[in-house]
C-alpha positions, 0 to 999 in steps of 0.5 A: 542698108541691104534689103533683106533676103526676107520679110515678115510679108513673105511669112504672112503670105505663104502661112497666114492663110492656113493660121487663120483657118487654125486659129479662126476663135483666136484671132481678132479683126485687128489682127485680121486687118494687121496681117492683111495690110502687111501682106499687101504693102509695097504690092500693086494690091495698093497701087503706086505713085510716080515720084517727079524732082520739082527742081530738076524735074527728074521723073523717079518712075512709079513705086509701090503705095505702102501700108503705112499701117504702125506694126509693118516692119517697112513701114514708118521710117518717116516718121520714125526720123520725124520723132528723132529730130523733134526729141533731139531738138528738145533735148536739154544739155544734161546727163540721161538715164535709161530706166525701164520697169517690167512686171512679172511675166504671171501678169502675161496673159491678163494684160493680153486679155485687157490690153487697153486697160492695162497697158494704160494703166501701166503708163500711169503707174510708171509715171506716178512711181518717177513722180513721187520719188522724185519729188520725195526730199530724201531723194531728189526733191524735184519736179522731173520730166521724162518720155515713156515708150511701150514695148510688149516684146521680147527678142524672142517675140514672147509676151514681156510688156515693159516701158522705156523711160528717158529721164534727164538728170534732175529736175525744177525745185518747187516755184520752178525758180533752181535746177536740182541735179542728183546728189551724186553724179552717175546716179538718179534713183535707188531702183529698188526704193523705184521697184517697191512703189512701183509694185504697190501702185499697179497692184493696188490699181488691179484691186481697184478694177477688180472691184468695178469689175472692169477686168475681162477674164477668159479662157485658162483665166475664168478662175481669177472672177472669184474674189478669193482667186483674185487675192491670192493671185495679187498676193503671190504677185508680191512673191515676184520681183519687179524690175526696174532697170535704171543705166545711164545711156553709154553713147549719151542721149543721142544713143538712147533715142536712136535705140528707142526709134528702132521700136516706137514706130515699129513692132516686134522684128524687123525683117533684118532679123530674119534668117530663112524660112524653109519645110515650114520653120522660120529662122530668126537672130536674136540677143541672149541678154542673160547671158553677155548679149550673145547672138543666137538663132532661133528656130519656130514653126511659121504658125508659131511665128505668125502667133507670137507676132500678133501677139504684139497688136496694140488696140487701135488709138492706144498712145505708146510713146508718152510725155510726163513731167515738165516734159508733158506736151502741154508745157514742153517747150517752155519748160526746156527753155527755161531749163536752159536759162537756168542753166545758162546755155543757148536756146535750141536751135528753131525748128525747119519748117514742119513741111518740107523739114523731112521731105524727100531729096532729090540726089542730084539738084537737093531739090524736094521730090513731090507725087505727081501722080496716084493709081489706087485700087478702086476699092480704096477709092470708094472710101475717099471722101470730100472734094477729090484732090487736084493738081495743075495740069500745067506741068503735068505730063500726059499718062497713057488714058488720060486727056490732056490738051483743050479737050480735057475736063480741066477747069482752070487748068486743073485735072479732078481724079478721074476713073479708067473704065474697065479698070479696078484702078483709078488716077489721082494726079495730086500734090500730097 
């Protein structure tokens, strides 16, 4: 892919500056650290590593250290492949649905103010609405299993939380001794029977934390703290519809999974979207889904863009994809097995080795590329803990300041990180 004439980084640099000093009561430290980590990604503000064949022993130079921070837009590509190969290994020879379910954009700015609590709570209402009506005789009588993915953004960076599910088609009858298909082919679950549990579960959970005053309300929201606000606000969310999208994937599940792996390891846009950023205003491509898909462009001023990106900051440690169902972690594997026996296929083909499965190649021998050499900025170094990572200086080639030969501070023929004097940076031959 061709790299784009500009990047989110890009904005962040020229117009983060003068949004924090805008906006210095509204924005957050995660926020703060976000915007700080993008800015500096791929940049000598992070130090580089030198890249070396361990077949051919091509020497691939020195590349700028990334983020690795989940919402930079280049960041996470291995990752994001590593997920890929592990979910289509699991997957079970079945037909797939697609099914997503939104709340009504009233509930916006309360999930903004209580991101941790309701976004979990989202999950546990999603899987507990599949759940149920999977499990209901009338419907499917089956124990399902399904992936759920977090999305807070629309193609305009607005707000528009939703959840992503992968469900495959049918499900363990009870004593897990029979596979149960759908009664009829193209079709899961009546989406509407999904929408009405799917209302009743999540606002019933508001009331429940409500009650324990476990919800924050701030700002435009401080009239929802009186009870009577409270109740009126839940019953003109009863007054809205709850969507729930449910489309079995064209391109089978393969199409689905690729589709997500564009959004699981990364938020809101990616720097392909992005048009230009001229007097101040950001251009941008996005998709009118109401109206056939179409493309459009969209103009926003870069205080705005910045604003509705960070909207998309998820609280540290918060989990956005999940498994439920038989497809929970705990049982994943033997559950697909004996899917597959049930449904008299092959078993899946093992899984490479987790080490080098998804290492990068070298172009001309195939052979694994491995670092061989860090320079990090001294003020990463101070947090580095434990025994200083080595490498064997046997085959190590001598970088300008650094002793190589029977003087060097070697033992047992291995290099321990060592600083440069009088300089910010310091060298850390390694094998990671």
């Amino acid at each position: 892919m061709n790299q784009p004439a500009l990047e989110v980084a890009d904005i962040f640099r020229s117009w983060a500056g003068r949004y924090i000093e805008r906006s210095r009561t509204r924005i957050s430290w995660p926020q703060h650290k976000v915007m700080r980590a993008i800015e500096r990604c791929r940049t000598a503000a992070l130090g580089r590593h030198r890249d070396r064949c361990s077949g051919c022993g091509k020497d691939f130079g020195f590349s700028f250290n990334s983020c690795r921070n989940r919402h930079c837009p280049k960041c996470q590509t291995q990752a994001r492949n590593r997920w890929v190969a592990a979910r289509t290994r699991e997957r079970v020879p079945l037909e797939y649905f697609h099914v997503v379910f939104t709340v009504p954009h009233q509930l916006s700015e309360l999930m903004l103010q209580n991101k941790r609590l309701l976004y979990n709570l989202l999950f546990r209402c999603v899987a507990a609405t599949l759940l149920e009506v999977a499990a209901n005789p009338k419907r499917l009588g089956a124990e399902i299993g399904f992936l759920c993915v977090l999305h807070t953004w629309g193609q305009t960076l607005i707000h528009h939380p939703h959840i992503h599910c992968v469900v495959p088609a049918g499900g363990f009858a009870p004593g897990c001794k029979q596979w149960v298909r759908p009664k009829c082919a193209g079709f899961f679950l009546p989406k509407e029977v999904l929408s009405e549990v799917f209302r009743g579960k999540f606002t019933d959970a508001l009331k429940g934390l409500f009650r324990r005053k476990k919800l924050a309300f701030h700002g435009s929201l401080t009239w929802l703290a009186e009870p009577r606000s409270f109740a009126r606000f839940l019953h003109t969310l009863h007054q809205h519809k709850w969507v729930v999208y449910v489309k079995k994937p064209f391109g089978g599940p393969e199409h689905v999974l690729h589709y997500l792996a564009c959004y699981t390891h990364r938020v809101a846009i990616s720097n392909h979207r992005l048009i230009a950023m001229e007097e101040g205003k950001v251009t941008f491509r996005w998709k009118d889904y109401a109206h056939g898909g179409k493309k459009r462009k969209m103009t926003l001023a870069a205080e705005e863009f910045i604003r509705r990106f960070l909207l998309h900051v998820l609280p540290k440690g918060l989990v956005r994809i999940r498994h439920y169902g038989w497809m929970a972690n705990r049982c994943r594997r033997q559950r697909a097995a004996l899917c597959r026996a049930l449904l008299a296929v092959e078993p899946a083909a093992p899984a490479p080795p987790d080490e080098q499965a998804h290492a990068r190649r070298c172009p001309i021998c195939g052979a694994v590329i491995e670092v061989v050499e860090l320079i990090v900025p001294r003020e990463f170094s101070r947090r580095r803990s434990g025994r200083p990572r080595a490498l064997d200086s046997s085959q190590q080639t001598a970088s300008p300041g650094w002793p190589c030969g029977p003087e060097s501070p070697d033992v047992g023929g291995v290099f321990w990180v060592a600083h440069l004097l009088r300089s910010r940076f310091f060298v850390a031959p390694c094998t990671c």
